[in-house]
TIBA-270674 format. One record per residue (C-alpha): residue in three letters; x, y, z. Coordinates in steps of 0.2 Angstrom, whole numbers, plus 5000, padded with zeros to 4 digits. Layout:
[node "Ala", [X, Y, Z]]
...
END
This chain:
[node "Unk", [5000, 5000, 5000]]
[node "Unk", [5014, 5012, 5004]]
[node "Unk", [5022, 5010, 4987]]
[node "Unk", [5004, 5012, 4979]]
[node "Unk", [5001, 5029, 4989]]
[node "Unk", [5019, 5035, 4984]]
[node "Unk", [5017, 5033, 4968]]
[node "Unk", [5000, 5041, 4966]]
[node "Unk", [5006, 5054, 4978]]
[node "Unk", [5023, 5059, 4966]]
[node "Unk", [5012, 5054, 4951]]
[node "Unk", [5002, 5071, 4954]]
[node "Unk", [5016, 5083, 4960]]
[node "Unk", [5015, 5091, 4942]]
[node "Unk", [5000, 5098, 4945]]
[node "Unk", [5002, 5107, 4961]]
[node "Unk", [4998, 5126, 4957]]
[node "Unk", [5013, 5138, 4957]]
[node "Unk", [5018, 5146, 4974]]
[node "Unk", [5008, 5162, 4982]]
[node "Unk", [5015, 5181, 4979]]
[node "Unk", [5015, 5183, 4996]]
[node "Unk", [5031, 5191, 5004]]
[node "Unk", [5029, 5179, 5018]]
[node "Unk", [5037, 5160, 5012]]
[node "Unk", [5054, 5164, 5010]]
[node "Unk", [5052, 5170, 5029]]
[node "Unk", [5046, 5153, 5036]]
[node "Unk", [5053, 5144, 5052]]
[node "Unk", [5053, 5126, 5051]]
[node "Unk", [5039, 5120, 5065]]
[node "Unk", [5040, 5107, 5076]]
[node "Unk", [5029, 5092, 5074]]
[node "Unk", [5017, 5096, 5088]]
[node "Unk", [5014, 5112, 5080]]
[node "Unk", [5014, 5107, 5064]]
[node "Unk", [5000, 5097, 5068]]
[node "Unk", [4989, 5107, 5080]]
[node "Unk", [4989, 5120, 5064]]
[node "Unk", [4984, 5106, 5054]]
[node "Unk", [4971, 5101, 5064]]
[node "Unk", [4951, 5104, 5062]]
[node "Unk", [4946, 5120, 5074]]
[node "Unk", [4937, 5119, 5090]]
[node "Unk", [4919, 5124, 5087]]
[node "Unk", [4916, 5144, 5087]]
[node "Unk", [4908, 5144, 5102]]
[node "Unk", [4921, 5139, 5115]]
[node "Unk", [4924, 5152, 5130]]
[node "Unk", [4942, 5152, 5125]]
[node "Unk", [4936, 5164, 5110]]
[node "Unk", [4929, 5176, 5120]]
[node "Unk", [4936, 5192, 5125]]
[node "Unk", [4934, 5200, 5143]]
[node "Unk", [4919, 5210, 5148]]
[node "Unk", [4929, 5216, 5163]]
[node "Unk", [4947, 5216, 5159]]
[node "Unk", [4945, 5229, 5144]]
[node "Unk", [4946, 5249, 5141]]
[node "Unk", [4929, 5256, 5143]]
[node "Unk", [4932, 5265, 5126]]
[node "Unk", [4931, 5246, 5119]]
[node "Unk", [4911, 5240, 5116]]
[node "Unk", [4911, 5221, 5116]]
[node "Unk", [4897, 5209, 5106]]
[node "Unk", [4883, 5199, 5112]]
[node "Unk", [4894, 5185, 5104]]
[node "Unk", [4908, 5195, 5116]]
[node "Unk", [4923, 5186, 5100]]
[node "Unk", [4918, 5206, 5092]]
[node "Unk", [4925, 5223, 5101]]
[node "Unk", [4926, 5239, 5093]]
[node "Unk", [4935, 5254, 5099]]
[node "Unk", [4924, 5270, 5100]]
[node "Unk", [4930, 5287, 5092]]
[node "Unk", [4940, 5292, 5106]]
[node "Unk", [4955, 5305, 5105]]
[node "Unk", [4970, 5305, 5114]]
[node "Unk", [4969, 5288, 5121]]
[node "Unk", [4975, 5270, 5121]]
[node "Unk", [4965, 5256, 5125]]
[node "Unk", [4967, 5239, 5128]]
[node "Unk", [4958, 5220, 5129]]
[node "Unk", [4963, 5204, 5133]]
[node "Unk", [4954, 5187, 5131]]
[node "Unk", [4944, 5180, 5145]]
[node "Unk", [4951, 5163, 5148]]
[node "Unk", [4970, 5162, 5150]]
[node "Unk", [4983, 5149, 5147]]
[node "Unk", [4994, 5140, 5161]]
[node "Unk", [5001, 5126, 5150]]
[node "Unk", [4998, 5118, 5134]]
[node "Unk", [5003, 5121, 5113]]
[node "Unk", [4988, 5135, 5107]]
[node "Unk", [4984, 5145, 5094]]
[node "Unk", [4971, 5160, 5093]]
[node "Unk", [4965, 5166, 5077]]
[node "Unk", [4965, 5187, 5078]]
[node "Unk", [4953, 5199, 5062]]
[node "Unk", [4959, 5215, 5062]]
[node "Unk", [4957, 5225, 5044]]
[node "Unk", [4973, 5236, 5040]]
[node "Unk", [4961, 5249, 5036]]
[node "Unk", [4956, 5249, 5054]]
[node "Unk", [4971, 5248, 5063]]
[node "Unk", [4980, 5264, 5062]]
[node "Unk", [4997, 5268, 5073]]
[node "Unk", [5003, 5258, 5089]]
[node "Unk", [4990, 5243, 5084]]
[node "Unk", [4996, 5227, 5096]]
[node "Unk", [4993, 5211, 5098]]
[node "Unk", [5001, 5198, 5110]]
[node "Unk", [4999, 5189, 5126]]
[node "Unk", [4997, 5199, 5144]]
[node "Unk", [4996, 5193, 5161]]
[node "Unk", [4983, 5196, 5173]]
[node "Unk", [4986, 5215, 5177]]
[node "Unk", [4991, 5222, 5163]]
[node "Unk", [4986, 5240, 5160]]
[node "Unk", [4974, 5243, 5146]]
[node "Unk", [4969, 5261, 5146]]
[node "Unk", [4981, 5277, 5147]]
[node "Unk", [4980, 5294, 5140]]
[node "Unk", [4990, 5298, 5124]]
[node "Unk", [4994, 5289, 5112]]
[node "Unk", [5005, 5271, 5117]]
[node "Unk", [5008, 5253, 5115]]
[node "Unk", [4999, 5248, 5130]]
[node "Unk", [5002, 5227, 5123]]
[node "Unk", [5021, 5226, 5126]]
[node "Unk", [5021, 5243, 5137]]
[node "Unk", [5027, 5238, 5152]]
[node "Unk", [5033, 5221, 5160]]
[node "Unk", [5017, 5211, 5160]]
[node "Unk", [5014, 5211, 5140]]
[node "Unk", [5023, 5206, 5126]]
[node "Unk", [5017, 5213, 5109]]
[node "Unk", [5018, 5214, 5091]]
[node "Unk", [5015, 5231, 5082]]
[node "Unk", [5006, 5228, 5065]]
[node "Unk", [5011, 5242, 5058]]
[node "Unk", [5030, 5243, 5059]]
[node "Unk", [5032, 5226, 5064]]
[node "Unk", [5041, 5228, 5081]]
[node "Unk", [5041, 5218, 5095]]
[node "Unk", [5037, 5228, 5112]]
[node "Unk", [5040, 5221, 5129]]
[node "Unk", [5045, 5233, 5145]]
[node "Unk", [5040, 5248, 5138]]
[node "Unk", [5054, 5245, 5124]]
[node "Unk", [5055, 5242, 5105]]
[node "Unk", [5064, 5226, 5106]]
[node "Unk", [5068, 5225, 5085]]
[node "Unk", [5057, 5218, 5070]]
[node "Unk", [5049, 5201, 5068]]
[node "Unk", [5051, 5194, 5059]]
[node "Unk", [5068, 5196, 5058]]
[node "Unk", [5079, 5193, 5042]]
[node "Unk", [5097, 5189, 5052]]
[node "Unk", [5086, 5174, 5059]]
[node "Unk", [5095, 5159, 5054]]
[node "Unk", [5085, 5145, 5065]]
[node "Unk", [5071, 5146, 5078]]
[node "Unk", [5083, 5146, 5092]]
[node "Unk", [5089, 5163, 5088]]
[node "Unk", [5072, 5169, 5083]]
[node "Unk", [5070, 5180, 5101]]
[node "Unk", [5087, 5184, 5103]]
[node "Unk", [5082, 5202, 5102]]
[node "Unk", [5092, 5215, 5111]]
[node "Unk", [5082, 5233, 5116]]
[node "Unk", [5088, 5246, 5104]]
[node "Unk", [5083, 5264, 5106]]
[node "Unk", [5091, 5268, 5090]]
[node "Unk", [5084, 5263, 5070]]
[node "Unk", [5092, 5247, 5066]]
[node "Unk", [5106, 5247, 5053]]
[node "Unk", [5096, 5241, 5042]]
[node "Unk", [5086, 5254, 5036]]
[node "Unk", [5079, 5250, 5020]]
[node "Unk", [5070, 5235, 5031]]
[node "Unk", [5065, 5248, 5045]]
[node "Unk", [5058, 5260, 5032]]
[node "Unk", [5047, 5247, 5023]]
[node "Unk", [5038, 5237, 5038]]
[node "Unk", [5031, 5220, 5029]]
[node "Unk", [5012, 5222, 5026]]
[node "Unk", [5001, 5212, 5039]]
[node "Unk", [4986, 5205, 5031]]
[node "Unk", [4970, 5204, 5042]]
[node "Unk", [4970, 5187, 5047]]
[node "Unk", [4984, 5182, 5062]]
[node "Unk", [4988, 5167, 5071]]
[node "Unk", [4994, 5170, 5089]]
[node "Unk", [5003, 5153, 5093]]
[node "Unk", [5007, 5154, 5112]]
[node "Unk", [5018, 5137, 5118]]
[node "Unk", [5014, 5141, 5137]]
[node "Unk", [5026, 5122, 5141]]
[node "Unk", [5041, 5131, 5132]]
[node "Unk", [5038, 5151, 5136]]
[node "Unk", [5037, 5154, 5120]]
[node "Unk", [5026, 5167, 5110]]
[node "Unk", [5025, 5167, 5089]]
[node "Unk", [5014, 5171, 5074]]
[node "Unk", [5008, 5163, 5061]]
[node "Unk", [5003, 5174, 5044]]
[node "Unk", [4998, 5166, 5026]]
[node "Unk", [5001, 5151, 5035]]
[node "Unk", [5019, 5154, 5037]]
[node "Unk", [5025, 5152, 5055]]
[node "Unk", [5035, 5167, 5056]]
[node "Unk", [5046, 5158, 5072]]
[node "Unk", [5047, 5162, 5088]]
[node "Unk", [5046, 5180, 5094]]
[node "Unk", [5045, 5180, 5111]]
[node "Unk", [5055, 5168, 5123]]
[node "Unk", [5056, 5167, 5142]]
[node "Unk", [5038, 5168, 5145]]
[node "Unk", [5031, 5168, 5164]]
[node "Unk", [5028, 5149, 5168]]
[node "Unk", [5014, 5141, 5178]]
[node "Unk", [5004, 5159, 5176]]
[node "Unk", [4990, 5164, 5168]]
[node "Unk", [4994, 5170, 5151]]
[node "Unk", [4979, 5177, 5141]]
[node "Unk", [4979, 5184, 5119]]
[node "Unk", [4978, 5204, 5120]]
[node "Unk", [4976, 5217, 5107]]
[node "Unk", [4978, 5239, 5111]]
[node "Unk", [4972, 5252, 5099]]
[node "Unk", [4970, 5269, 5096]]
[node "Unk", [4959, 5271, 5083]]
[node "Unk", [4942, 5271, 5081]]
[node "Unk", [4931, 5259, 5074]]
[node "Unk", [4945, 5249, 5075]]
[node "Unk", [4934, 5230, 5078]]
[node "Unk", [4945, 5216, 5081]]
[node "Unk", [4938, 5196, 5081]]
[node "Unk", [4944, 5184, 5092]]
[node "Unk", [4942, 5164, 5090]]
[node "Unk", [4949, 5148, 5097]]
[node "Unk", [4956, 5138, 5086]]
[node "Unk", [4964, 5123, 5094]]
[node "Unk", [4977, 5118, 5110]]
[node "Unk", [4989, 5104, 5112]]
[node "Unk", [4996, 5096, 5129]]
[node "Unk", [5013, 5092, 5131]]
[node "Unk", [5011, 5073, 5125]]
[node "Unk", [5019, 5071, 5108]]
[node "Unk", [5008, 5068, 5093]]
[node "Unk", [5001, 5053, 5087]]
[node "Unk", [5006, 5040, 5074]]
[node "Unk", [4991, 5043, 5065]]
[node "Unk", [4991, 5061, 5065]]
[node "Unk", [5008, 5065, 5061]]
[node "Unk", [5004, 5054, 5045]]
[node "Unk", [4989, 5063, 5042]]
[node "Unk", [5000, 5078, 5043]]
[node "Unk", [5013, 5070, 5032]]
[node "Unk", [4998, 5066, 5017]]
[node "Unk", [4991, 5082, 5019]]
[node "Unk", [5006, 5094, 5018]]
[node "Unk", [5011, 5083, 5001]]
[node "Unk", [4995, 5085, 4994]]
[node "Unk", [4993, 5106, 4997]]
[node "Unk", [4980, 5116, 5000]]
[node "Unk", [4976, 5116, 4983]]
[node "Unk", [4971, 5096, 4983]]
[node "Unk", [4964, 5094, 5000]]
[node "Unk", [4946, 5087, 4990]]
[node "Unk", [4957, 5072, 4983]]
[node "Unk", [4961, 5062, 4998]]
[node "Unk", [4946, 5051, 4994]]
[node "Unk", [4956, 5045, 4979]]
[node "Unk", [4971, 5041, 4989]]
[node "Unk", [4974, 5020, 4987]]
[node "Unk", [4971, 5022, 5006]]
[node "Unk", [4959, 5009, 5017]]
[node "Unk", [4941, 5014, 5022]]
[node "Unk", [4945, 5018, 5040]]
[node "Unk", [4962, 5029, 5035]]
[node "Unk", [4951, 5038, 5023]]
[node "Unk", [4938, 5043, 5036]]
[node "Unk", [4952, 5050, 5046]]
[node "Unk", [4958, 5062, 5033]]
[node "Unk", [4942, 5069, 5029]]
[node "Unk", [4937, 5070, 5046]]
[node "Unk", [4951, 5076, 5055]]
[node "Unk", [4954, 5091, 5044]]
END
C-alpha cells in the first residue's frame, strides 16, 4: 500500500499550482511536529469560551458583542485602549485566530499575550500590549516587538537563521542598521495566528500560513497567560476565535501521518484524499480530521 500511495502521491506533483505572491514564504521557520500538527488540525467549534474576549478586563472606550469574540474601539481622541481574552493559558501548545482590517488599525496597533494585570487604558497615544513588564506585543504596523515599555527589534527578523535565535532580540533605542528594512515594515494582512507554547515560554505568529518563528521567549511559567490586542483608533473592531490547543504529549502516529499526506497533497488538493489507494477507515480519518 505504501508504494501504491507514493506513487500516486509523486504521480500528481506536476500539478500542484505555482507558489503564492505573498512576501511571507521565504520568511518561514521550520515548525516542530506538535505544532505542525495542531495548525493542521480541524478548529474547535466557534463557540468555545476560549474565544471570548473579557467583559471586565478591557478599556471602557472598547464596546464588546453579544457573541463577546467582536469589540470595537469607540472614536476616542488622545487615548489608548486595551483588551485581553477571558480565559487564560497556564500550559499547553495553542493557537488563537485574531481579524483585524489594515484599514482599521491605524498607529501603535498590538497584539500579543498579557498577564493578569496588565494595564489597558492610558491617555495619549501608546503601545499599551508590550508597554510595560506584564505584556509582550507585536506592532502591526512597523512590525516591532514591544516588551517593557521597549522596542525590542522587528519580527520577523531577516538575520534569523534558526528558531533558536528567533527572540534573541536585544532593546535598541536607535533605527536598526538596516534601514531599508525599518523603512518598509512587511504588510500584515487581516488574518493572524497567535501561537502561544505556554510548556516552552514561547510566544509566535503565524501569517499566510507561514509560522513566522518564535518571537517572544522566556515567558512567565505556571501563570496565567491570556491573547491581547491595544488600539488607538476608532472603529478599529478586532475578532477573536479559538482555534485549537495541544498538551505536552507528543503527537500521534496517525496524526503525524495525516499531517505528512496532507502537507504533500497542498492546500490546493485537499478534496482528493478520497482518491488516495488508502483503506476505508484511514480515509475517514483524513476527511474527518481536517
Amino acid at each position: 500500500m505504501g508504494l501504491s500511495l507514493s506513487a500516486w502521491l509523486y504521480s500528481r506533483a506536476a500539478d500542484s499550482p505555482p507558489s503564492s505572491s505573498s512576501a511571507f514564504p521565504p520568511l518561514a521557520v521550520p515548525t516542530c511536529s506538535r505544532l505542525a500538527v495542531t495548525l493542521n488540525s480541524s478548529p474547535v467549534p466557534p463557540g468555545d469560551s476560549r474565544s471570548h474576549w473579557s467583559s471586565v478586563h478591557r478599556s471602557p472606550h472598547f464596546l464588546l458583542s453579544v457573541c463577546k469574540q467582536k469589540v470595537t474601539r469607540s472614536p476616542v481622541e488622545l487615548s489608548s485602549d486595551g483588551v485581553r481574552a477571558e480565559m487564560g493559558v497556564k500550559s499547553g501548545l495553542h493557537v488563537w485566530e485574531v481579524l483585524w482590517t489594515p484599514d482599521h488599525r491605524g498607529s501603535h496597533a498590538v497584539m500579543g499575550i498579557s498577564r493578569q494585570d496588565c494595564p489597558l487604558q492610558a491617555s495619549g497615544y501608546n503601545v499599551l500590549v508590550g508597554g510595560d513588564a506584564q505584556s509582550w506585543g507585536w506592532e502591526l504596523k512597523t512590525n516591532q516587538l514591544w516588551h517593557g515599555g521597549q522596542s525590542l527589534g522587528l519580527y520577523p527578523g531577516k538575520r534569523r537563521k534558526c528558531d533558536s535565535e528567533a527572540a534573541d532580540f536585544k532593546p535598541q533605542s536607535s533605527s536598526p542598521p538596516d534601514t531599508k528594512v525599518a523603512e518598509t515594515p512587511l504588510h500584515i494582512p487581516e488574518r493572524v495566528l497567535l501561537v502561544l507554547d505556554a510548556d516552552a515560554g514561547t510566544l509566535g505568529f503565524v501569517v499566510d500560513g507561514i509560522f513566522l518563528g518564535v518571537a517572544f521567549k522566556d515567558l512567565p511559567r505556571g501563570v496565567d497567560l491570556f491573547p491581547a490586542v491595544s488600539s488607538v483608533r476608532g472603529g478599529a473592531t478586532i475578532r477573536l476565535r479559538y482555534l485549537n490547543g495541544a498538551t505536552c504529549d507528543p503527537p500521534a502516529l496517525m496524526a503525524l501521518c495525516g499531517l505528512s499526506i496532507r502537507q504533500f497533497l497542498g492546500q490546493q488538493r485537499q478534496s482528493q484524499t478520497d482518491k488516495l489507494p488508502l483503506p476505508p477507515f484511514l480515509q475517514h480519518y483524513l476527511l474527518s480530521s481536517h
